[in-house]
C-alpha positions in Angstrom: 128.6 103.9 117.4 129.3 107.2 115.3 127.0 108.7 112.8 128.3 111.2 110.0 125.5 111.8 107.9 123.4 109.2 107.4 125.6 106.4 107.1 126.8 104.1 110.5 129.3 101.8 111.2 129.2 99.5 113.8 132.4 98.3 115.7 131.0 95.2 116.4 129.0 92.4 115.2 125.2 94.0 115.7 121.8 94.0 114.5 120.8 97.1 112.2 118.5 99.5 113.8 114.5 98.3 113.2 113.3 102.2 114.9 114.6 105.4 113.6 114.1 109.0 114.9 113.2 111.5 111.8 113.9 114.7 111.7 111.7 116.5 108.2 110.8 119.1 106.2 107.3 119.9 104.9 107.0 122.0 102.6 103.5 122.7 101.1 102.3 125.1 98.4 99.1 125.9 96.5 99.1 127.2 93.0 95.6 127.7 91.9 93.7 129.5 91.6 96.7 131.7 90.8 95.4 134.8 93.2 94.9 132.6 96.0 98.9 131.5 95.6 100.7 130.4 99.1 103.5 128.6 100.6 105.1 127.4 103.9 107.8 125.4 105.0 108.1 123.8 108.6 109.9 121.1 110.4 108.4 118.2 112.1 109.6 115.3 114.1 108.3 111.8 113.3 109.1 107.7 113.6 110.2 105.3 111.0 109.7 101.4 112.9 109.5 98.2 111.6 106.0 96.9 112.5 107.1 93.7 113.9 109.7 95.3 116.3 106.9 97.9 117.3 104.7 95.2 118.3 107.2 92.9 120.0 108.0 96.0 122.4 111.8 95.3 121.4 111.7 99.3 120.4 110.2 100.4 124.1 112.7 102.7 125.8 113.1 103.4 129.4 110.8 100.3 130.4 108.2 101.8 128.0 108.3 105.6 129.9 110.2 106.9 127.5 108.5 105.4 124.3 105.9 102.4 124.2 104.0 100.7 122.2 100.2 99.7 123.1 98.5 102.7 125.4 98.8 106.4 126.1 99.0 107.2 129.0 102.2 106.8 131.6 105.0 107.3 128.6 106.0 111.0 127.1 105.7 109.5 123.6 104.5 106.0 122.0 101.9 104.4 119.4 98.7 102.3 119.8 96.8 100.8 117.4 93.4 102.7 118.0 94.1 105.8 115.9 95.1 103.4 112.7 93.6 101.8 109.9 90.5 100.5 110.8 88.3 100.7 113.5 88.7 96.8 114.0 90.0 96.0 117.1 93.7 94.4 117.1 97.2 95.3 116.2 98.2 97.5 113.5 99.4 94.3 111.5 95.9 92.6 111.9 94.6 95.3 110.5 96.9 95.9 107.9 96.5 92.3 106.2 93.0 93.0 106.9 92.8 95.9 104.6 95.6 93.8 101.9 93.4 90.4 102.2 90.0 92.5 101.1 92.0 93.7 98.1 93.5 90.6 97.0 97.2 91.0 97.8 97.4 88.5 99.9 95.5 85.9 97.3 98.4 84.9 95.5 102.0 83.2 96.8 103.0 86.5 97.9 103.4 87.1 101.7 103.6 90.0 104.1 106.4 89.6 106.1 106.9 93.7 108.0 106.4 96.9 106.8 108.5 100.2 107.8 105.8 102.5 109.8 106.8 106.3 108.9 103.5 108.5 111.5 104.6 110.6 114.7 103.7 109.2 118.4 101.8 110.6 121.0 103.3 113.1 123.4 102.0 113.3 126.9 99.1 111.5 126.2 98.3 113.6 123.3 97.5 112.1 120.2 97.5 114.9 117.4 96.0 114.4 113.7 98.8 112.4 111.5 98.1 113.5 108.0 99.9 111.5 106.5 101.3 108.0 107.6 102.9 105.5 105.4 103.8 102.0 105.4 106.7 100.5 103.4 105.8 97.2 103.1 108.7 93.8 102.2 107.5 90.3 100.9 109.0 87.4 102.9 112.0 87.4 100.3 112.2 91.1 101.9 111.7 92.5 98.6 109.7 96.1 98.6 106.5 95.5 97.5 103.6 98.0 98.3 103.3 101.3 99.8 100.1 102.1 101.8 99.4 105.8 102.5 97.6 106.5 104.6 95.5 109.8 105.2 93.2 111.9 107.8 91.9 114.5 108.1 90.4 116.6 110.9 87.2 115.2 111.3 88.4 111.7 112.2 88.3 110.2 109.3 90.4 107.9 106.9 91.5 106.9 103.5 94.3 104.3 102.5 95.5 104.1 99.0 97.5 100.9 98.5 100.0 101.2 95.7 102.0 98.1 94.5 105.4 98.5 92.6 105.3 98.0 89.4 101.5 97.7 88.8 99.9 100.9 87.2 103.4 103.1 88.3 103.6 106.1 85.8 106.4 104.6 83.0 109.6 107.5 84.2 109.4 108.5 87.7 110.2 112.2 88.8 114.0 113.0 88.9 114.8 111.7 92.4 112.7 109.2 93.3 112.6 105.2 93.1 108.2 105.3 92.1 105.2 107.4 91.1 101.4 106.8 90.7 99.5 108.8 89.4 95.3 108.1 90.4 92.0 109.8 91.2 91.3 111.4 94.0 88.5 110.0 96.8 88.8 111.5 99.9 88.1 114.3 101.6 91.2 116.1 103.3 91.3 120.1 102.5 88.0 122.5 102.8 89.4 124.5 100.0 89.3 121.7 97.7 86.6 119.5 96.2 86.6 115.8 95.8 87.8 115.8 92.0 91.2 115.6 90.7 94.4 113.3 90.4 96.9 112.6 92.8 100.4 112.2 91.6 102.7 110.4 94.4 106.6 110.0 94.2 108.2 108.1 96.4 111.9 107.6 97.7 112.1 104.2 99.1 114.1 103.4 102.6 117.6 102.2 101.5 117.0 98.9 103.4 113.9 96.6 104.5 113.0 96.7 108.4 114.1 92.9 108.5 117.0 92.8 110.8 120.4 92.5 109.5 123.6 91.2 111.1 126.6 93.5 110.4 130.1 93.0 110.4 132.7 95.2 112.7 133.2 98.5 110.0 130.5 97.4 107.8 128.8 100.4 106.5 124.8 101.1 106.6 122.7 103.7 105.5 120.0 104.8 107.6 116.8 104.7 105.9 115.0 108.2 104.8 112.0 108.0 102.3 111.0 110.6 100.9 107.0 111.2 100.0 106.4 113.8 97.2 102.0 114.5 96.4 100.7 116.6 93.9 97.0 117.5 93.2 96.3 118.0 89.9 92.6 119.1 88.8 90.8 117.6 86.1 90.2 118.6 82.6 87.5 120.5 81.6 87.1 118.4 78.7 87.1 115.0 80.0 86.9 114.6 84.1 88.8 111.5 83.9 92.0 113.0 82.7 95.0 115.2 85.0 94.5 118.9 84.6 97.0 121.4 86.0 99.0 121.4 88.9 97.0 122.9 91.7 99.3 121.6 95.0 102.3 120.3 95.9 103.0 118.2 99.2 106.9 117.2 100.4 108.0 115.7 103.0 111.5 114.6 103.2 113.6 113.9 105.8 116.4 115.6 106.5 118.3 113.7 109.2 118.0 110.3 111.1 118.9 108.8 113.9 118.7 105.5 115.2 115.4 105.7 118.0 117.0 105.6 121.4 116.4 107.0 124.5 119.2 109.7 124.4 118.3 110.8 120.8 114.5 110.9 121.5 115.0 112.8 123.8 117.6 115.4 122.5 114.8 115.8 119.9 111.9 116.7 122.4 114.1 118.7 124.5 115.5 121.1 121.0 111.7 121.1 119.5 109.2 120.2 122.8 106.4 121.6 120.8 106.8 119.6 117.7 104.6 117.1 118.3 101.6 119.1 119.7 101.7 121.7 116.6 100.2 120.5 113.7 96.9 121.1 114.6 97.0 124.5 115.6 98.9 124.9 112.2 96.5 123.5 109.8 93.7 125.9 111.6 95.9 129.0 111.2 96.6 127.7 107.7 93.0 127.7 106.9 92.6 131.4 108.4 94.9 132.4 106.0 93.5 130.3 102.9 90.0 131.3 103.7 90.2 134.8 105.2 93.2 136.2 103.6 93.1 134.5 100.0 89.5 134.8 99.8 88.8 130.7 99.3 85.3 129.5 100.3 84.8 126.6 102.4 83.6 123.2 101.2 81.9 121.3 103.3 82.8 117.4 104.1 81.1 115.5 102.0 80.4 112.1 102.9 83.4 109.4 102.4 82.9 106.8 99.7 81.2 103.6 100.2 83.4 100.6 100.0 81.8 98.7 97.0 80.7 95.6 98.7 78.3 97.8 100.9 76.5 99.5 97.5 72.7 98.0 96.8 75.1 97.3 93.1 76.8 93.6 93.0 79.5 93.2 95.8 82.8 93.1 94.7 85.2 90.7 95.0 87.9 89.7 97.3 90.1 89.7 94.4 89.1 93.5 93.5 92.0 95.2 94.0 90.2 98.8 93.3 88.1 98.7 96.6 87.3 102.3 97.5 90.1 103.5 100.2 87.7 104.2 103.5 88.9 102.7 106.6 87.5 105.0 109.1 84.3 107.0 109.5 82.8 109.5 112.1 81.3 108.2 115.2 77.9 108.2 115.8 76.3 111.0 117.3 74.3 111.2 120.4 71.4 112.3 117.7 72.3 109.9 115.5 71.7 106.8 117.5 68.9 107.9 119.4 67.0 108.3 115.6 68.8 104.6 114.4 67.3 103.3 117.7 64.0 104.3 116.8 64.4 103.3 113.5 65.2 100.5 114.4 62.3 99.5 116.3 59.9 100.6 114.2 61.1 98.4 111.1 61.2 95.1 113.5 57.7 96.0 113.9 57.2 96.9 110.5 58.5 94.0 108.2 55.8 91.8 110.6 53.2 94.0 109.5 53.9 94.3 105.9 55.7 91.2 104.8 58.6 93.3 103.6 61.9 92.6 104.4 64.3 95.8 105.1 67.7 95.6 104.7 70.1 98.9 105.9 73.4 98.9 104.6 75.7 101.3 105.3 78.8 102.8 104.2 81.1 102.3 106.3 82.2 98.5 106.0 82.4 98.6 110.4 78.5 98.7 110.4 77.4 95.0 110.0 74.1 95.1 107.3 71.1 95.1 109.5 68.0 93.2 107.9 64.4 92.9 109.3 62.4 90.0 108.8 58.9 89.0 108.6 58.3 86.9 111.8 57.2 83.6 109.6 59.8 82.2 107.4 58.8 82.0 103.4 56.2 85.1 104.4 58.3 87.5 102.2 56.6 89.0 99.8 59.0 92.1 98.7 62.6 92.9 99.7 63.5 96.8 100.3 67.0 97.7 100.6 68.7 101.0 102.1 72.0 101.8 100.8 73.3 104.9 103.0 76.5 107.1 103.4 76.1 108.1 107.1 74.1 107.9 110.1 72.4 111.1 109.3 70.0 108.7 106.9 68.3 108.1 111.0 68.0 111.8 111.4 66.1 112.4 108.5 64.1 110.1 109.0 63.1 111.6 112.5 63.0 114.8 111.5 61.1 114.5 108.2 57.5 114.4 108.8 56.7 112.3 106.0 58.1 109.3 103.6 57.6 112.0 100.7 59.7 114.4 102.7 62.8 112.1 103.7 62.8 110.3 100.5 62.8 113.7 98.6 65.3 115.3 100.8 67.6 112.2 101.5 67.5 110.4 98.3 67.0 112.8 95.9 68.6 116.5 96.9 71.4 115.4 99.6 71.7 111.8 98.3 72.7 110.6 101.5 71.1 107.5 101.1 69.5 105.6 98.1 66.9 102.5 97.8 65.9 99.8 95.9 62.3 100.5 95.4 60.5 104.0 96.2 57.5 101.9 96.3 58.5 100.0 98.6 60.2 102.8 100.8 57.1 104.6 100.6 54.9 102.0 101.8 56.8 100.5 105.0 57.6 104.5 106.2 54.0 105.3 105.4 51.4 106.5 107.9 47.0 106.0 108.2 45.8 108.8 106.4 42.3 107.7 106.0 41.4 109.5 109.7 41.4 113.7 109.1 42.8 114.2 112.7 44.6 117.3 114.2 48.7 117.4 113.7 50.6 116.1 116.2 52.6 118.3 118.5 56.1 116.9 117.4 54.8 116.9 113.5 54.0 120.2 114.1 57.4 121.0 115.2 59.0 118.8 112.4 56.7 120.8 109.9 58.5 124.1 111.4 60.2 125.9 108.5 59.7 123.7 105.3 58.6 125.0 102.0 54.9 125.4 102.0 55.5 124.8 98.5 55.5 120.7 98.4 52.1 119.4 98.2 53.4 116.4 100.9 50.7 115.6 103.5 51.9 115.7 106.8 50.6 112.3 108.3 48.8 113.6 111.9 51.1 110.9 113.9 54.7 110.3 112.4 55.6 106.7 111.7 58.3 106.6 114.3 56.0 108.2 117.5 54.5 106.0 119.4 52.1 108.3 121.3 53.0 107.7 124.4 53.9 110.4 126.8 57.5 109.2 128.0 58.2 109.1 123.9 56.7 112.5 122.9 58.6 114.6 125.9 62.1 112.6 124.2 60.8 112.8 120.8 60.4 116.6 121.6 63.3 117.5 123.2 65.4 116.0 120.6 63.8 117.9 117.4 64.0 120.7 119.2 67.8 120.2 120.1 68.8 119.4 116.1 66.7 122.8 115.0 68.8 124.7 117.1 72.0 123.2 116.3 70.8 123.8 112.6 70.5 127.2 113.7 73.7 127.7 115.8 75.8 126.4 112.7 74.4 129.5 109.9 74.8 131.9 113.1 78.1 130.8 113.5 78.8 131.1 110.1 77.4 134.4 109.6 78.9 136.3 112.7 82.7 134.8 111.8 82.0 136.2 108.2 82.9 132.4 106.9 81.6 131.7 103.3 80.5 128.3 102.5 80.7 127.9 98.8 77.7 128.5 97.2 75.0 125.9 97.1 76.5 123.3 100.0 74.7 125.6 102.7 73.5 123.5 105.2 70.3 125.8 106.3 69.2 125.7 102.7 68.5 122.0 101.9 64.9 122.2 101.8 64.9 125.2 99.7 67.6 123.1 97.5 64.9 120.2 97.9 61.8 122.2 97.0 63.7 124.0 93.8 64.2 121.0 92.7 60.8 119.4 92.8 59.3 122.0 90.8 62.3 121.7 88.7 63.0 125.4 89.4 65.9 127.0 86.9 65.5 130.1 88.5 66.9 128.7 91.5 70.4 127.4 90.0 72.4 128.9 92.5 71.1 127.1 95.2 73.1 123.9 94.3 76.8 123.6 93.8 78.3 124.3 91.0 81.4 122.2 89.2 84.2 124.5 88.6 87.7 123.3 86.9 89.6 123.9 89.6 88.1 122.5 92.1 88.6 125.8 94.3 86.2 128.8 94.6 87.7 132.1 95.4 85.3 135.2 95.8 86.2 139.0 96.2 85.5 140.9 98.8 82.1 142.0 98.4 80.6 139.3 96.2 77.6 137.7 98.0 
């Protein structure tokens, strides 16, 4: 078989090619705020497969040494199903008509049949970040129907936007491409950047679905290369919900394929055998230059979205189609799940005592609800409900050293988490005050560094302590730990002359939290700010 270009012709009867080697351009480019200006251009290597063929092995080369589908190790390059979509066990597939079933695609007569895959594998057992992965997805008439995107960023998290053609396409698609969307943005990828803004993606289909196809001898095909064109665009200053200007602009586009085979693989790897380990290193020194050279300050991550049927709000439907995009959160934290543990524990105990049934729903659609129950059925006599955005609802709960304290700091300043009643809240977390007894050691130590300015009482024995001396040396050890890693990230900060954008300072929420209990104007600057552009640059020499 010869290649010239991108079209084949096969000198027999044979099956098109269902696994294609890309080779691509990216190009990226920022464009505001207009001093801040900057551009690059690099190549990358990546795979375009058809999912079924992936998962059948019938793309494995060299006995799966080569490439492989299904682990990591033992193959210079392949593709599991851990790093995608959800963090449900099972195929790629599975999860993939997981995520179309929970927004109603799958509702109707219309079927998934496969879906061209377009990520880059492993190398060596390394799996580096895929930015961007996208899935072409065919009907069983193998007509294109949907194109997921898929996105992480470097903090292990994930966002799918699922776009069907011809539902809510902008009416003329850019010169060169097949579609466009146009939507708001929801997740999380550049520290540069805030949330807000529109995305704008173009794409060029594949010339062909992934469905096999019997040619003729000198029948002409045309390898597949799509093309995947984003722009960020902020939002007005008049009306948040409307595109602004064009702040970035995202390419990829291939510039060469090949069907995947063992000899073209690896040609690649042997002309580029860094390609696969560099994107990584790039977006860091990327970010040096954004932050240290162009003078942009750093957003922090903001917790992901909740999906809508996990809000204390009325679930949504399977038939909602507008389900936030989160498929993937941070793991919990040593910290984390030490605090949920106790929690936990303590609100089994709790709901007996009080007759008040907790529920805890989080965020992240993974995490089952968890509800405690009175011990006596039809003993209920309130229901709370805990609606948070990440595990680090437990640690302030441990670490504050009163209901008054978490609620004020959790709920109302960081909004990490929100409730149903503050009543409610208040009594199950509350504490005996009626004895005037001397401060615990480990209240004491949570006490360490607030505001003497809230009028909070400081309960002598926090609601999660049990007393006991096993519980207080543990209790201690970890408080102790999380101050100092509070402390560890502002030195960090401070000796690498980084610059958080003002007001998201981490060592600052309960100065953020006491300003705004006493409703403090003067104190403005110690919460974020909006700005139009979503981007913050700051001279040299500004504080």
């Amino acid at each position: 078989m010869t290649m010239s270009g991108v079209e084949c012709r096969s000198a027999s009867v044979k099956s098109t090619p269902q696994g294609y080697l890309l080779h691509n351009q990216v190009t990226h480019a920022r464009l505001l705020p207009v001093e801040s200006a900057n551009a690059f251009t690099y190549p990358t290597v990546s795979l375009l497969v058809s999912l079924d063929a992936l998962e059948g092995r019938k793309l494995d080369l060299g006995w799966g040494c080569v490439f492989g589908y299904g682990g990591l190790w033992g193959r210079i390059t392949g593709l599991r199903p851990n790093p995608y979509l959800t963090q449900q066990p099972g195929s790629i597939r599975s999860k993939l008509e997981e995520i179309l079933m929970l927004r109603g695609f799958l509702s109707g007569k219309r079927r998934f049949q496969d879906a061209w895959m377009m990520t880059m594998p492993s190398f060596l057992g390394y799996e580096g970040i895929n930015p961007l992965s996208v899935y072409f997805c065919y009907d069983l008439e193998g007509d294109f129907w949907l194109t997921i995107l898929e996105i992480h960023n470097t903090f292990g998290e994930s966002h799918v936007h699922v776009l069907e053609i011809g539902t809510n396409e902008d009416q003329v698609p850019s010169s060169g491409y097949d579609h466009q969307w146009t939507f708001p943005r929801e997740f999380h990828v550049s520290p540069f950047n805030d949330r807000s803004g529109f995305y704008t993606v173009s794409i060029k289909r594949p010339s062909h679905s992934p469905m096999p196809v019997t040619t003729q001898f000198l029948t002409p095909y045309v390898a597949p290369r799509p093309s995947v064109r984003v722009h960020l665009y902020t939002a007005t200053e008049e009306d948040s919900t409307q595109r602004g200007l064009l702040k970035l602009t995202a390419l990829l586009r291939p510039t060469h394929a090949a069907p995947l085979t063992t000899l073209s693989l690896l040609s690649a790897l042997a002309r580029a055998p860094f390609a696969l380990l560099a994107t990584l290193p790039r977006i860091f020194y990327v970010a040096w230059i954004l932050h240290y050279k162009k003078r942009l300050d750093v957003f922090l991550r903001p917790e992901p979205l909740p999906t809508r049927k996990n809000v204390i709000s009325t679930p949504a439907s399977p038939s909602d189609k507008k389900i936030p995009g989160g498929v993937k959160w941070q793991e919990e934290g040593f910290f984390a799940r030490f605090a949920r543990q106790k929690v936990e524990l303590f609100l089994k105990v709790r709901a007996r005592e009080t007759d008040i049934e907790v529920t805890l729903i989080s965020g992240n659609p993974s995490i089952p609800r968890r509800t405690f129950s009175p011990a006596k059925t039809g003993t209920t006599k309130s229901r709370l409900t805990i609606a948070y955005l990440s595990p680090r609802l437990f640690t302030i709960l441990f670490l504050a050293p009163s209901p008054e304290h978490a609620l004020l700091l959790g709920c109302d300043t960081e909004k990490i988490f929100r409730v149903s009643s503050r009543h409610l809240f208040l009594e199950t977390f509350s504490a005996d005050l009626s004895k005037a007894l001397p401060i615990s050691q480990l209240q004491g130590a949570r006490s360490r560094g607030l505001p003497h300015s809230l009028p909070f009482r400081v309960p002598s024995l926090h609601y999660l302590d049990d007393g006991t001396f096993l519980d207080t040396i543990r209790s201690s050890l970890v408080i102790r730990a999380l101050h100092f890693l509070d402390s560890l990230e502002e030195f960090v900060f401070t000796i690498s002359h980084a610059r958080v954008v003002e007001g998201q300072e981490p060592w600052k929420q309960w100065d953020r939290a006491a300003a705004l209990f006493h409703d403090d104007t003067s104190k403005a600057n110690l919460f974020p700010q909006t700005t139009a552009l979503g981007s913050v640059r700051r001279e040299r020499g500004m504080k």
